[in-house]
DODREN-365542 format. One line per 2 residues: their letters; for each residue y, z, x of C-alpha. Coordinates in steps of 0.02 Angstrom, whole numbers, plus 50000, padded with zeros to 5 digits. Layout:
<atoms>
a = Y:Z:X; ...;
</atoms>
This chain:
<atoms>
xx = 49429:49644:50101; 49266:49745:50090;
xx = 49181:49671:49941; 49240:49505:50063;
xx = 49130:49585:50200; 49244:49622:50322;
xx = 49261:49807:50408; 49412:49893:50343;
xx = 49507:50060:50424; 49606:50153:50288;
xx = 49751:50289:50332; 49825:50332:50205;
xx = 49934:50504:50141; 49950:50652:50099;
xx = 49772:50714:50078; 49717:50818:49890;
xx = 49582:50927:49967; 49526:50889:50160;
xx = 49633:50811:50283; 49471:50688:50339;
xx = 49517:50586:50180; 49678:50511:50262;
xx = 49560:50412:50374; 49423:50319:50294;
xx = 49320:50168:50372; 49222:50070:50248;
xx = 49264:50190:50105; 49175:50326:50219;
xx = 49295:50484:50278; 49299:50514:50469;
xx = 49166:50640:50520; 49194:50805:50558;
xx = 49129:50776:50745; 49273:50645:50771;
xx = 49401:50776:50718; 49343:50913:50825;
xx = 49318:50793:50963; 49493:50713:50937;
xx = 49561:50911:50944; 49456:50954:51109;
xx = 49537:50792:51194; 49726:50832:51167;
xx = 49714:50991:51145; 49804:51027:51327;
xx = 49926:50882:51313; 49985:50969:51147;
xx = 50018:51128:51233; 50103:51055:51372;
xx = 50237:50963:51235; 50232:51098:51141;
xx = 50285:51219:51304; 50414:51087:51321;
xx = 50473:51103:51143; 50427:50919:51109;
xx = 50256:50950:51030; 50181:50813:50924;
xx = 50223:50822:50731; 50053:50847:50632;
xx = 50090:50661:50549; 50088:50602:50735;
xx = 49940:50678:50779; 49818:50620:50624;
xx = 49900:50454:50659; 49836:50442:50852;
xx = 49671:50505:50763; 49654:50368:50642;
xx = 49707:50237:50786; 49590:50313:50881;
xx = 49457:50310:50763; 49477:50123:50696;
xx = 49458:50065:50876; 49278:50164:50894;
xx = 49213:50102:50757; 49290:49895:50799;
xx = 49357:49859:50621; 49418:49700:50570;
xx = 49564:49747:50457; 49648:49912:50481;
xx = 49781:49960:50342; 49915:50078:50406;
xx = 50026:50177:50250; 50169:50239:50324;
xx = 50228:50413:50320; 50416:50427:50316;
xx = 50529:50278:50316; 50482:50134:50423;
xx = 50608:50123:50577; 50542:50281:50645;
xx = 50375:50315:50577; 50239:50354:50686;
xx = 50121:50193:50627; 50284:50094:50712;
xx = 50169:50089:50861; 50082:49959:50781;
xx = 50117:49792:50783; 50073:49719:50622;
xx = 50040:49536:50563; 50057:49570:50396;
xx = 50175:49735:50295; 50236:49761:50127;
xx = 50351:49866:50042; 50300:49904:49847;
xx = 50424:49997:49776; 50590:50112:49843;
xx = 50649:50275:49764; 50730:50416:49810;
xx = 50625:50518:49928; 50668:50596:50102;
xx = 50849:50567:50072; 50877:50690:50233;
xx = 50818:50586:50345; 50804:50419:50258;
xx = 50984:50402:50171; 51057:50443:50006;
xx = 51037:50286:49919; 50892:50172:49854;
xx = 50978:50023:49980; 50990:50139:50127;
xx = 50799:50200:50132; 50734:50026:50097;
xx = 50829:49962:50251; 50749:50082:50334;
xx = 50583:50039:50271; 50614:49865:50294;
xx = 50578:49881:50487; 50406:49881:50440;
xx = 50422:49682:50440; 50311:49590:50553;
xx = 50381:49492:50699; 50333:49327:50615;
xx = 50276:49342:50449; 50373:49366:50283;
xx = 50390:49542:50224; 50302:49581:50048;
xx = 50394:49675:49931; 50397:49707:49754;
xx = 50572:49795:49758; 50723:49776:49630;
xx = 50893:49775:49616; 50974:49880:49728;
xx = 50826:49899:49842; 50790:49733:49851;
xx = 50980:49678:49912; 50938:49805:50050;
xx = 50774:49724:50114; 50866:49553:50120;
xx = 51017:49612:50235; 50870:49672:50349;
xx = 50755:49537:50351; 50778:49348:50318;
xx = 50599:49308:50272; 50548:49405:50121;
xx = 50402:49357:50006; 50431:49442:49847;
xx = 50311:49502:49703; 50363:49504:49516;
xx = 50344:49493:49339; 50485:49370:49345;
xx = 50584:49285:49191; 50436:49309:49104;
xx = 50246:49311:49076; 50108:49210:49177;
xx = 50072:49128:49018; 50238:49103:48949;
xx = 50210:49195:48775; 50326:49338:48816;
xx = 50206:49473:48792; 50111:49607:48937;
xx = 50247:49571:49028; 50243:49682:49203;
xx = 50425:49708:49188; 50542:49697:49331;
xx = 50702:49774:49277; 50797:49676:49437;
xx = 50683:49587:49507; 50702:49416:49547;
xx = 50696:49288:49407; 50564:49189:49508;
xx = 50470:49282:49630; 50347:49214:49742;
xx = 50198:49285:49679; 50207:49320:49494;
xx = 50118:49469:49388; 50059:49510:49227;
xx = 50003:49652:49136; 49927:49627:48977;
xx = 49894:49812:48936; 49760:49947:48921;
xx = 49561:49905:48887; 49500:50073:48875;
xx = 49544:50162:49032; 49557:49992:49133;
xx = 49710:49891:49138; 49698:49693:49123;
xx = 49793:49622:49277; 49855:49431:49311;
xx = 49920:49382:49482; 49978:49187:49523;
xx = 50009:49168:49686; 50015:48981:49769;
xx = 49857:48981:49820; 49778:49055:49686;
xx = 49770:49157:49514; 49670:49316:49515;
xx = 49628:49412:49340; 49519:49575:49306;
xx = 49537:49744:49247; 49601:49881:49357;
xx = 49530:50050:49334; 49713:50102:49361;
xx = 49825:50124:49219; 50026:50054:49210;
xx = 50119:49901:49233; 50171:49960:49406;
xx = 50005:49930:49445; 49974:49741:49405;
xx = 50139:49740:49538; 50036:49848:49667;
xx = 49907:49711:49628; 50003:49552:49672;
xx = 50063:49647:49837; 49885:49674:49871;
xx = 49848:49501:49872; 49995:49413:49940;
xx = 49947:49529:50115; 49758:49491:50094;
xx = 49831:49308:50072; 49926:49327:50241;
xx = 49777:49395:50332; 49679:49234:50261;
xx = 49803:49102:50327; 49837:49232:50524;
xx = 49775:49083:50635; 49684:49191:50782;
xx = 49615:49300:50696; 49439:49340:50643;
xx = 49506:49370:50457; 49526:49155:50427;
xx = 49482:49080:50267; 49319:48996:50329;
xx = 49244:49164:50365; 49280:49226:50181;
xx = 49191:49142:50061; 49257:49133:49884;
xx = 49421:49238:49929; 49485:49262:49748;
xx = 49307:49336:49667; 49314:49448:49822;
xx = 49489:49509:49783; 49430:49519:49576;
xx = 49310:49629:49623; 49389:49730:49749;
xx = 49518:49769:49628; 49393:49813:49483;
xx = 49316:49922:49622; 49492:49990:49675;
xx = 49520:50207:49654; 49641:50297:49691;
xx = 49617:50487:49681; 49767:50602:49613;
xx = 49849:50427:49537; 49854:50454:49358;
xx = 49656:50515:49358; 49592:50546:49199;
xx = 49473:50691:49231; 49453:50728:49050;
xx = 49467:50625:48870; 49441:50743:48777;
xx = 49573:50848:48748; 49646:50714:48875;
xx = 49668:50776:49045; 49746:50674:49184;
xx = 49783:50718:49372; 49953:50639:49448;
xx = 50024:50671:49626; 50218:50609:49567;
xx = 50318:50715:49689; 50489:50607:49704;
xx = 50608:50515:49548; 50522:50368:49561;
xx = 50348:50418:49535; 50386:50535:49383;
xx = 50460:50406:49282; 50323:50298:49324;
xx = 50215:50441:49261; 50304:50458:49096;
xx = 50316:50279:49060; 50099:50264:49087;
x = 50101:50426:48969;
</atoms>
């Protein structure tokens, strides 16, 4: 949406180093000033919950900050990633026209629910009021977004590959046999991945500077929401203001890093940084490796 020319809030956790790179306009991290600012404002409202015992969770908090912060500075697009779950997650203040669910594992089973189906019901509420809800979920996880919600748009690798000669697949293992958008990966170029996505309107292929066939998924979520932000009548995101939408999304994904996510900080003896904290994300891990 930037390389587009549009305005774009991130938030986004947890943080690696400074807690000012959860909220990022334009690729820039919220100033110091803002935070202390932010701080001086509530700071007597947060002692009065807090004397109540019903202080604001920190997650609360830096999300009323990043609200806060992508209405100062007027941005077109702001993209919310939730925290814990979806029902009950502070960014379920927002009202959002378009929300996507990329993959479900095991994570916050205390609060969330013991199973894969359980937490992605919960996520699930993150649907918009009338828009389909992206997902690239499987199996299990997949069943539970549909008993949720009855318009789902889903994102896959499918029976097989985009160009039908069985090879770089971006393999499902459960997802539908023909999803709505459909992904390829055709492997590693160095340390850039080549990524396909075919979605109705439109078939998108560059190299990601991220590595793994989850990825090229990630990637065809990533459109099919910038597609629904194209096609939001209202809004000042419409197709006539963004000219030659599929080179924009090509290069925004070429442009595309992700600190912490499988970074390769060193080649030689190899050296690579990865955040995978939960099931999921350290068999995704091995499987890159």
């Amino acid at each position: 949406m930037r390389e587009a020319g549009l305005s774009v809030g991130l938030y986004t956790s947890p943080h690696l180093e400074d807690v000012r790179e959860r909220i990022r306009v334009d690729g820039r991290k919220i100033s110091r000033a803002a935070v202390a600012e932010f701080v001086a404002d509530i700071e007597t409202y947060a002692t009065e919950r807090a004397a109540d015992g019903a202080s604001p969770t920190f997650f609360e908090t830096v999300t009323a900050l990043a609200l806060r912060e992508f209405d100062r500075q007027e941005v077109d697009v702001a993209v919310l990633e939730v925290g814990i779950g979806g029902r009950l997650d502070a960014t379920s203040v927002v009202d959002p026209v378009a929300s996507a669910v990329t993959a479900v594992t095991l994570e916050h089973t205390d609060v969330l629910g013991d199973t894969v189906a359980e937490i992605a019901r919960d996520l699930a509420a993150v649907a918009p009021a009338d828009a389909p809800l992206i997902t690239a979920a499987t199996d299990d996880a997949l069943a539970g977004i549909h008993e949720e919600v009855d318009d789902v748009l889903t994102v896959g690798a499918g029976a097989g590959n985009l160009d039908g000669n069985g090879e770089g697949d971006a393999t499902d293992n459960g997802g539908p046999d023909d999803p709505d958008v459909r992904v390829a990966y055709g492997g590693r170029e160095g340390l850039e991945g080549a990524v396909t996505v075919e979605t109705p309107a439109r078939t998108v292929g560059t190299r990601l500077p991220l590595l793994g066939a989850h990825q090229a998924r990630n990637a065809g979520v990533a459109t099919a929401l910038v597609e629904q932000l194209l096609d939001r009548p209202g809004l000042a995101v419409v197709s006539d203001d963004v000219p030659d939408a599929t080179a924009a999304l090509e290069r925004g994904m070429r442009n595309a890093h992700w600190p912490g996510r499988f970074e390769v900080m060193g080649r030689d003896p190899l050296v690579v940084l990865d955040g995978a904290h939960n099931p999921g994300g350290c068999e995704t891990l091995v499987e890159v490796l």
